[in-house]
C-alpha positions in Angstrom: 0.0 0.0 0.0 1.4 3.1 -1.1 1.9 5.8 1.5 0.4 9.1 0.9 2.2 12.8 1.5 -0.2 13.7 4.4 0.9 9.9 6.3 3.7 10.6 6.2 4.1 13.6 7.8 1.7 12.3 10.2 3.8 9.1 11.2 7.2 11.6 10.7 5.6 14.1 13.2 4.2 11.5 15.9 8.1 9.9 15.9 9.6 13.6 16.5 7.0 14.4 19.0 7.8 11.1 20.7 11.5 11.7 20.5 10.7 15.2 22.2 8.9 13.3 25.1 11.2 10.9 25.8 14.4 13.9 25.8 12.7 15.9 27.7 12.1 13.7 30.6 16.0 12.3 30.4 16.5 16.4 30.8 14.4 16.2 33.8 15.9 13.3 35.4 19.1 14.1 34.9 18.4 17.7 36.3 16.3 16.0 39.1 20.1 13.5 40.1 21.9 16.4 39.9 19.6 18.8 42.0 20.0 15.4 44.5 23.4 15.8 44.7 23.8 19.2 45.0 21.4 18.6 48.5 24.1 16.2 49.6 26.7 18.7 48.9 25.1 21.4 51.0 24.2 18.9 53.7 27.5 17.4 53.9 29.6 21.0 53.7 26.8 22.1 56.8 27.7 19.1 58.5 31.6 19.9 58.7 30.9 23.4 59.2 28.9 22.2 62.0 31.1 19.7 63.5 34.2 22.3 63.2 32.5 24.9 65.0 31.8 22.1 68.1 35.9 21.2 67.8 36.5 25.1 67.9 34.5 25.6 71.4 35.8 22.3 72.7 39.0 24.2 72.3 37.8 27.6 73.4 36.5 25.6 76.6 40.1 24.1 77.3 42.0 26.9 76.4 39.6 29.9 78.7 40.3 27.1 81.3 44.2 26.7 81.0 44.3 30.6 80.6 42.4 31.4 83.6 44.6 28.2 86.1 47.4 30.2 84.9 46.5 33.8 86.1 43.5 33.1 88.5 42.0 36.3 85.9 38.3 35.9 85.3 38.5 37.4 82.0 39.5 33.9 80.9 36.5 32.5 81.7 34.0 33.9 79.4 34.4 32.2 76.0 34.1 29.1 78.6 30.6 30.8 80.0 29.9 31.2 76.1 30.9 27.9 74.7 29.0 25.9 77.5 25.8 27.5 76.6 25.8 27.3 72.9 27.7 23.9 72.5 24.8 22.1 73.5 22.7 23.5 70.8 25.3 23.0 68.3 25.5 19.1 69.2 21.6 19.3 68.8 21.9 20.6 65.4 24.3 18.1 64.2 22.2 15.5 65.4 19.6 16.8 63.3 21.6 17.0 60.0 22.7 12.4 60.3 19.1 11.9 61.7 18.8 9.6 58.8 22.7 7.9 59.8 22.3 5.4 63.1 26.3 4.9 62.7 26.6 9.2 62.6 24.2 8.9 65.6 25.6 6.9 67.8 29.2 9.3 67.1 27.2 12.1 68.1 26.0 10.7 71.2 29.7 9.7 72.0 30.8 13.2 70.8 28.4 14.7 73.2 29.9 12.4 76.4 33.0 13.3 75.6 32.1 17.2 75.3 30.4 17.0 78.4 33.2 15.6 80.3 35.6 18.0 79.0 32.9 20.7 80.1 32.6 19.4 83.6 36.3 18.6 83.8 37.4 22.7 82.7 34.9 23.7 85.0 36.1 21.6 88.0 39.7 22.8 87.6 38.7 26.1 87.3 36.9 25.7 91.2 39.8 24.4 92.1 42.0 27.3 91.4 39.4 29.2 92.7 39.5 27.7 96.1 42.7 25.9 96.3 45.2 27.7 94.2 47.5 26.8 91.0 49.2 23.8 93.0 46.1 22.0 93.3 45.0 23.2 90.4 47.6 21.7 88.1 47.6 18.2 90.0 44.1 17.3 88.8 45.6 19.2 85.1 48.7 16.6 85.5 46.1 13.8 85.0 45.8 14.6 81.3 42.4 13.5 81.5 41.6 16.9 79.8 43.2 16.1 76.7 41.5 12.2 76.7 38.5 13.9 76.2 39.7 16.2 74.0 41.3 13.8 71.9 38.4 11.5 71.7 36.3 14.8 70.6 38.6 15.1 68.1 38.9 11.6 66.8 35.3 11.3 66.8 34.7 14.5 64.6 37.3 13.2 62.4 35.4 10.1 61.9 31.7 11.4 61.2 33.6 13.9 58.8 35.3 11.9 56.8 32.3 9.0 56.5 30.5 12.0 55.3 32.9 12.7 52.6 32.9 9.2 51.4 29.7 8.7 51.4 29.0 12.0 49.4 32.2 10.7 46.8 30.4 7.5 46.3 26.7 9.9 45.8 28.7 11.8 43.4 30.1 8.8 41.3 26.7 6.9 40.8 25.1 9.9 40.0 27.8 11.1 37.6 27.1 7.4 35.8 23.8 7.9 35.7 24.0 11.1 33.9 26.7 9.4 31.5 24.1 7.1 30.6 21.5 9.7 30.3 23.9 12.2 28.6 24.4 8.6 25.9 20.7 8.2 25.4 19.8 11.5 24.7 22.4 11.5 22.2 21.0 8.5 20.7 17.2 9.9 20.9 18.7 13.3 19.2 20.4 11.5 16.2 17.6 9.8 15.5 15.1 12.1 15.6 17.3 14.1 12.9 17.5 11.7 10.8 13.5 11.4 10.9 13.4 15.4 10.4 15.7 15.5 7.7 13.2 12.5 6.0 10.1 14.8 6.7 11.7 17.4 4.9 12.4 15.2 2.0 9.1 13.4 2.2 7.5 16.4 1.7 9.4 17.0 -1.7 10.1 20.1 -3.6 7.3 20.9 -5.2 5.4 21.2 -1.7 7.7 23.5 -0.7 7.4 25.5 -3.9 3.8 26.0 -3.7 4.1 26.6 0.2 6.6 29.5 -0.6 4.2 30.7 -3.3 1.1 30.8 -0.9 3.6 32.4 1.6 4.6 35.2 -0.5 1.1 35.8 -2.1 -0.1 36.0 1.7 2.9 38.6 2.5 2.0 40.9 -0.4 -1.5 41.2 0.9 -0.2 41.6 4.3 2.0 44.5 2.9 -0.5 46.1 1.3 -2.6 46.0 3.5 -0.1 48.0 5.9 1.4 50.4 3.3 -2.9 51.7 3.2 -3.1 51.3 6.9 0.4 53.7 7.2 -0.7 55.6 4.6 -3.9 56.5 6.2 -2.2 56.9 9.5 0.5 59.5 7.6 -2.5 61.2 6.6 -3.9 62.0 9.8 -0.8 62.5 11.5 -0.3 65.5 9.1 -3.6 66.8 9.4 -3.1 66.6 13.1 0.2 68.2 12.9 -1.0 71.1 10.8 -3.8 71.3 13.4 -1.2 71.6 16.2 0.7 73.8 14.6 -1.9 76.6 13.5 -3.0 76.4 16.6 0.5 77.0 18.2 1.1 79.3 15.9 -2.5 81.3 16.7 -2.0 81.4 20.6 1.3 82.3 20.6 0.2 85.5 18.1 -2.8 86.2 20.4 -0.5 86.3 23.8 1.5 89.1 22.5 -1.3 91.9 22.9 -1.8 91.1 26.6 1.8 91.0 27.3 2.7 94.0 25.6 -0.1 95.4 27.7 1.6 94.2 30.8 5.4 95.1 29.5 4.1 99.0 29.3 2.1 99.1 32.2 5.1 97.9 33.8 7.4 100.4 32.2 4.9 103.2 33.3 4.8 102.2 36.7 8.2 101.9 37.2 9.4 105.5 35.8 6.0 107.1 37.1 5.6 105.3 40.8 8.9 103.9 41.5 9.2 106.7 44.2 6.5 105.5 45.9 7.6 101.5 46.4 9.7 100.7 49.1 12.5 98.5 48.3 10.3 94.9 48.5 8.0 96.4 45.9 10.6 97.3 43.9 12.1 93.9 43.8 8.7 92.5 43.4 8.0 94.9 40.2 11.3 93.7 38.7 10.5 90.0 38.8 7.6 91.0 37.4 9.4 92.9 34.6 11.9 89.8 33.9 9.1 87.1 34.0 7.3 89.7 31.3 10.3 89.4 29.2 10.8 86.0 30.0 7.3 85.2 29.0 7.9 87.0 25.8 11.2 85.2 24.9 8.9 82.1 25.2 6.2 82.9 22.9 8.8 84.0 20.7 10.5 80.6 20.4 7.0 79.1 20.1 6.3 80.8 17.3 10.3 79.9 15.1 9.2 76.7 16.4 5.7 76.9 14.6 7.3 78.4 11.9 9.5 75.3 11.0 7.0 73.2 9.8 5.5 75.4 7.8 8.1 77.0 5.6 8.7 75.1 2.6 11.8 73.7 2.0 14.4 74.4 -0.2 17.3 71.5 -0.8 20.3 72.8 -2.3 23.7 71.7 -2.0 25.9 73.0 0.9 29.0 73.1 1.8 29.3 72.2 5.2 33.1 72.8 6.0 32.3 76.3 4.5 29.3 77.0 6.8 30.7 75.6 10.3 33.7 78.0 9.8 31.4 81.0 8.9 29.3 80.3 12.0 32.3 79.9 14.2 33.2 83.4 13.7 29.9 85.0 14.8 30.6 83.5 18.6 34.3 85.2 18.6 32.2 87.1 21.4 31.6 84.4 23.5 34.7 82.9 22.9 36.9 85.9 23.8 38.9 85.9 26.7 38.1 82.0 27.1 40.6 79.3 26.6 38.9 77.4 23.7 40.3 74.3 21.5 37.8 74.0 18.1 38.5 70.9 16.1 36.9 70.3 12.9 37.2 66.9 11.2 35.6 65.6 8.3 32.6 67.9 6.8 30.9 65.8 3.9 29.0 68.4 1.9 25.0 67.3 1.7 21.5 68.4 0.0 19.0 70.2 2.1 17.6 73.9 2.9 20.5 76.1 3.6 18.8 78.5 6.2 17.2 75.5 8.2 20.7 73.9 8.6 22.5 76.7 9.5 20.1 77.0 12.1 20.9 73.4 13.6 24.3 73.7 13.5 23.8 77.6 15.2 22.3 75.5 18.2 24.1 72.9 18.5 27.9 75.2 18.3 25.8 77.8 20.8 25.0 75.2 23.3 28.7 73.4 23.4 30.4 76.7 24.1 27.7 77.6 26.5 27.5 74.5 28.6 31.7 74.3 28.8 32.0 78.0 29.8 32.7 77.0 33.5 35.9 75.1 32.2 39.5 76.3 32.5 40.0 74.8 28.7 37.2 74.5 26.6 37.5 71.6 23.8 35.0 71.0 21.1 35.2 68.9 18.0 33.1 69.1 15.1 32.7 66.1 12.2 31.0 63.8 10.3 30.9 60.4 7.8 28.8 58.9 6.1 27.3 55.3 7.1 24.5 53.7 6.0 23.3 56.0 3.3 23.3 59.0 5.5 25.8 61.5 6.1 26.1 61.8 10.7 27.4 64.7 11.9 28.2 65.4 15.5 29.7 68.0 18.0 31.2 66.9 21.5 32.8 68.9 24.0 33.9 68.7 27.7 31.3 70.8 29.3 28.9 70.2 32.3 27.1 67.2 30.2 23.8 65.6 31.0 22.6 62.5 32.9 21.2 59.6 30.2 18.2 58.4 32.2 16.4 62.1 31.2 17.9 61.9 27.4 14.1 61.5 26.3 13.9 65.0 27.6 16.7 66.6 25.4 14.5 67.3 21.9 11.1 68.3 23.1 9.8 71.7 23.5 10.6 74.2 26.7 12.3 70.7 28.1 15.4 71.5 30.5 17.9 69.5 32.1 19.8 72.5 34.3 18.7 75.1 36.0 17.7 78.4 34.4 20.1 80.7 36.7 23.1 78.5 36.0 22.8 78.4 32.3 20.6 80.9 29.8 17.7 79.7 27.3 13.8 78.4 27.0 14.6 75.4 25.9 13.8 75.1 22.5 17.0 75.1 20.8 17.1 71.3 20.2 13.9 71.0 19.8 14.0 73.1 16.9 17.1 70.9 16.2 15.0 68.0 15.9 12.2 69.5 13.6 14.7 70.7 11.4 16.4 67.4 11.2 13.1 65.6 11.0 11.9 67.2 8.0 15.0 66.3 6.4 14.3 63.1 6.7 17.0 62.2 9.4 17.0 61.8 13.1 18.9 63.2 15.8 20.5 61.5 19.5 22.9 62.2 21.9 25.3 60.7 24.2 26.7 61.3 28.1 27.9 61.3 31.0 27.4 64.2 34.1 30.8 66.5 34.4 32.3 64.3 31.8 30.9 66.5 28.5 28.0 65.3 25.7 28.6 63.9 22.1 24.8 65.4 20.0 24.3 63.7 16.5 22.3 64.0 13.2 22.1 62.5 10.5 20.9 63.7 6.7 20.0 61.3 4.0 22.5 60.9 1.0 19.5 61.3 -1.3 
């Protein structure tokens, strides 16, 4: 009987699926030995922790008890007062940990006569230097029944640690076989069910995956399609939106100037006409009303360039960017004058876009690298570009007061600012007109920093 396409997939697919089955539970046994023996490893190490810190105050007891028969001080006596209390416990906690041992059990219980004895034997030479002097003292000492006991103590640790160790060696090696053997079958379950993928693949022959990749691509054009209209519509709206927000911008901004003017020449009125009349608080009062006028006004007036932006119409042209960064570093010789200032201009690729716009970015972005390094003894700033992936990136860096990263989101949106107005001047709205500009062009702007340490801002223009 001939076997059809669809069997034998089916048969192909129940194998695999079986093979899956079967690994996966030689996974989970093996994880399941190992997780065993990592138990015994953690219950063995707590069990010669354990064990060492009973040997330690069986030697803090004899040695508080030797130190105080030889100077009769009491200080001696109190890691003996300590190690009497808590040894007990300790024993009890070991005893817990070989519960499941009668061999480790019966050691404990000898390990706890024996710790007992050298208890009670400290303690009764220590009453006997109390009351009878070193003489006496060191006669009952001279027995050397101290260090019987202490010796058996030790002896008897020795032996529950080192049945421990054995037993977790011999723990280790027959689970370290088992694994081998599961490690070996999982192998063997692996190879085979390769070998039964590789003859679904060629059971399903050629010309099934021909029309398979045929329905697949018909499926991703309608899938594209259908999301170049979906964009498209979105693009739409976006831009209707966007000229929305704009004229409205554009509106408010236009209709807050008569008010404020209003305000500015009232203001200027009252302080040439009544200034007499103000004692010195208003005074002060009427200029921070004056500056948050002008303030005000410095704010609509970015609003409104920012407004602007979107709505004048571009003009590409070619431009010569070396040529224009030079020309706008000699309009800040101002600023730059009497400052130490290092200007290094790398590679300028030349590009296509609207002249006036980009002389405006790279206005901003020069402006705001001398302004934010002004409180530096030496002021460094390089300037340069390359092209990479079809688009030419610029970038200026300097050394200046930089930014922390976590508020970057911050940097290109409008009246956003990450210092304080009284350390460093501005609205913030320089980048942000950065970023429209940029945006229009059909690139996309980012920067990089680090507080103290100076910022790195980037743009990029399409080649075409």
């Amino acid at each position: 009987m001939k076997i059809s396409i669809l069997q034998k997939l089916i048969i192909f697919s129940l194998v695999i699926l079986a093979g899956n089955g079967i690994l996966a539970y030689m996974v989970y046994k093996s994880n399941q030995k190992l997780s065993d023996s990592e138990k015994w490893v953690q219950q063995t190490e707590q069990i010669i922790f354990q064990s060492e810190e009973i040997l330690s105050m069986g030697k803090d007891i004899e040695s508080a008890s030797r130190g105080f028969i030889l100077t009769n001080d009491s200080n001696y006596l109190e890691p003996l007062n300590t190690s009497k209390v808590s040894i007990i416990g300790q024993i009890a906690s070991l005893r817990n940990l070989l519960h499941n041992n009668q061999m480790q059990e019966q050691r404990v219980d000898s390990l706890n006569f024996y710790i007992t004895k050298r208890l009670e034997f400290s303690l009764m030479t220590v009453d006997l230097r109390s009351k009878f002097g070193l003489n006496t003292a060191i006669t009952l000492v001279s027995t050397n029944l101290g260090k019987l006991y202490s010796d058996k103590m030790r002896n008897i640790i020795y032996e529950i640690q080192k049945e421990e160790t054995e037993m977790l060696n011999k723990r280790k090696l027959a689970n370290e076989q088992i694994s081998d053997s599961y490690n070996k079958f999982t192998v063997v379950i692996f190879v085979l069910m390769t070998s039964f993928t590789i003859l679904l693949v060629i059971a399903t022959g050629r010309n099934m995956i021909k029309n398979k990749e045929k329905e697949r691509q018909e499926v991703e054009l309608q899938l594209t399609n259908k999301e170049l209209d979906f964009q498209s519509h979105e693009n739409e709206k976006q831009m209707a939106a966007n000229k929305e927000l704009e004229s409205f911008s554009y509106s408010v901004s236009h209709d807050l100037r008569a008010p404020l003017r209003h305000i500015t020449g009232f203001i200027d009125l009252l302080s040439k006409n009544s200034a007499a009349q103000l004692d010195e608080n208003g005074k002060r009062y009427l200029k921070i009303i004056s500056e948050s006028a002008h303030e005000m006004g410095d704010l609509i007036d970015a609003l409104l360039t920012f407004s602007r932006l979107s709505r004048t119409e571009m003009q590409r042209t070619p431009i010569n960017t070396r040529s224009m960064v030079n020309h706008i570093v000699k309009t800040f010789k101002t600023d730059m004058a009497g400052r130490n200032v290092e200007l290094n201009l790398s590679n300028l690729p030349d590009i296509m876009g609207d002249e006036t716009l980009i002389h405006q970015v790279w206005v901003n972005l020069i402006s705001n690298a001398l302004k934010y390094t002004r409180n530096k003894e030496k002021t460094i700033i390089e300037i340069g570009g390359k092209s990479e992936n079809g688009s030419i990136i610029f970038h200026t860096k300097d050394n200046g007061v930089g930014f922390d990263m976590k508020y970057s989101d911050k940097l290109f949106g409008v009246f956003q600012r990450l210092h304080k107005a009284r350390d460093f001047e501005g609205v913030g709205i320089g980048l942000a007109n950065v970023n429209r500009i940029v945006t229009r062009h059909g690139g996309k702007c980012w920067a990089e920093s680090e507080v103290d340490k100076g910022a790195a801002f980037f743009f990029s223009i399409p080649n075409n």
